[in-house]
C-alpha positions, 0 to 999 in steps of 0.5 A, a space after each residue: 219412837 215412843 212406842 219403842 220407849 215405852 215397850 223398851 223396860 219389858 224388852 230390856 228385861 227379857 234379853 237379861 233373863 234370856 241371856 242368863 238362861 242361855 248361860 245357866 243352860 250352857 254351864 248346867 250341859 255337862 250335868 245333863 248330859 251326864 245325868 241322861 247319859 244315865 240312862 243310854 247304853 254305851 253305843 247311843 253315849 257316843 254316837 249322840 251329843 244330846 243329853 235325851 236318851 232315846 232308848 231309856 234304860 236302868 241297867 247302868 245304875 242296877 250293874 253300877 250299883 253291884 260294882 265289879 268288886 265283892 261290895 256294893 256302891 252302897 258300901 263305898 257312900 258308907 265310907 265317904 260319910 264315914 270320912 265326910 262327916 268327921 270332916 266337916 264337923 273338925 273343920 267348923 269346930 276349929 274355924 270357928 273357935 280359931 276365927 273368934 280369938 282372931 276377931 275378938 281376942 287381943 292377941 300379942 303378934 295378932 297381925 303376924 299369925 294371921 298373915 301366917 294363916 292367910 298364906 297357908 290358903 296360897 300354900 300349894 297342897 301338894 308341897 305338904 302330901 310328902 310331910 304329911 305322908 311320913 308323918 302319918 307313917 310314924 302314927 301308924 294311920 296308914 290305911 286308916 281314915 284318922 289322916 283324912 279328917 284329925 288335920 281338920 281339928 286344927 283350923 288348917 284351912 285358912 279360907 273358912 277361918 277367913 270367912 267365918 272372921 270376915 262375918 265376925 267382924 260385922 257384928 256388934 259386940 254389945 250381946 257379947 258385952 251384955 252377956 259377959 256382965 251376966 257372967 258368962 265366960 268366952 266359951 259360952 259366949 261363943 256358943 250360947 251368943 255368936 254362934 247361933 248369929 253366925 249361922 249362915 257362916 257356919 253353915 256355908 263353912 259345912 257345906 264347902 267342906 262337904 262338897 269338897 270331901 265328896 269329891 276329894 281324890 288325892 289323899 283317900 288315894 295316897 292314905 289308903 290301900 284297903 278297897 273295902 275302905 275306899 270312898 266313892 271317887 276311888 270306887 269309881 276309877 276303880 270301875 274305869 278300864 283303860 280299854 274300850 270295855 268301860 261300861 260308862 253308862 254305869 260310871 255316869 250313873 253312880 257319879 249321879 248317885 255320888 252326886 245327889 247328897 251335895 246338890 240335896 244340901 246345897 238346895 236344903 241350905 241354899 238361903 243360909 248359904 248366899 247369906 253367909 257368902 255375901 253378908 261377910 264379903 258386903 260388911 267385913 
């Protein structure tokens, strides 16, 4: 019995890291799976369920890369920063200059506003396509990018703005203070003091909004209609037959492709990420 005990720390510990390497394994399946059926060809993509192919090949990625359209997929990750970039750079300017006169700003009727700017995050997107559409249509911003990312300049997403509050109010105000006596206004308070301290905030507002833009499929669909100015989601249902003729070892190797900037940003930022996540979330 006392050998038990005293091998029973080592053993503790092994069942909890076994046990969440079992569960890590079974969620990571689906993206290996999809990155190893890469490399079959479409007959061993459906006759077996491991995610090692026996017969490695590179044809889906060199016929995916060309696409059945006259541009190249290359064309159409272009587009997806053009839309990409704009877009998270709105959205962290606006969350965070809204975020800071929520957090540090008396203002009349504070309560009511931002009980109106948490209820838009429970406002379904689907209730706004309509409006928006007409609206954009009166702008003449069809067919163009301007309706995927100008909304973005006014803070429309409640959640980072929440997020970015959240860790705002877990700073102390005596730099901020102290930079006032020194004659700085709010402006530069915010840019020259609690900007570089809520970084990992900031960072983790860029990094959400980037994976959710890469993946966005809806509103490229509804606001565009010229495919040279398609992102890579409509690129790739594009590439998607409703017969059997699907080439899905293509489809799965320009999904890999397409996913590679989030996992390399996410991996790049990972530290700030947690940070900025779980310091708001502990202290707000």
């Amino acid at each position: 019995m006392a050998n038990w005990r005293k091998y029973w720390p080592t053993l503790s510990l092994i069942l909890r890291y076994g046990a969440l390497i079992g569960v890590g394994f079974l969620m990571l399946y689906p993206l290996l799976w999809m990155v190893g059926s890469a490399f079959k060809n479409n007959s061993e993509i459906f006759s077996t369920v491991g995610f090692i192919p026996h017969h490695p090949t590179l044809e889906g990625f060199k016929n995916g890369w060309k696409t059945s359209t006259e541009y190249t997929f290359a064309h159409y990750l272009v587009n997806t920063m053009k839309i990409v970039i704009p877009k998270v750079i709105c959205t962290v300017i606006s969350s965070v200059i809204v975020a800071y006169g929520f957090a540090r700003f008396a203002i009349p009727g504070r309560k009511i506003w931002f009980a109106l700017l948490m209820a838009t995050v429970l406002l379904p997107k689907s209730v706004l396509l309509l409006p928006q559409y007409l609206m954009f249509r009166q702008f003449g911003w069809l067919d163009t990018y301007l309706p995927l990312y100008v909304p973005q300049a006014f803070a429309v997403e409640g959640f980072f703005v929440f997020l970015i509050i959240q860790f705002m109010r877990s700073l102390p105000r005596d730099m901020e203070e102290a930079a006032v006596m020194d004659g700085c206004n709010s402006f530069q308070v915010l840019t020259l003091v609690v900007a570089p301290v809520i970084l990992p905030a900031i960072i983790s507002v860029a990094l959400f909004q980037f994976m959710w833009s890469m993946n966005d499929f809806i509103q490229p669909l509804i606001y565009l209609s010229s495919v040279g100015k398609y992102p890579v989601s409509l690129a790739l249902k594009m590439s998607i037959d409703v017969t059997e003729a699907t080439s899905w070892n293509e489809i799965l190797a320009m999904s890999a492709i397409a996913l590679a900037p989030s996992l390399i940003l996410f991996f790049v930022a990972q530290k700030y990420f947690v940070d900025g996540v779980t310091s708001g979330a502990v202290k707000g």
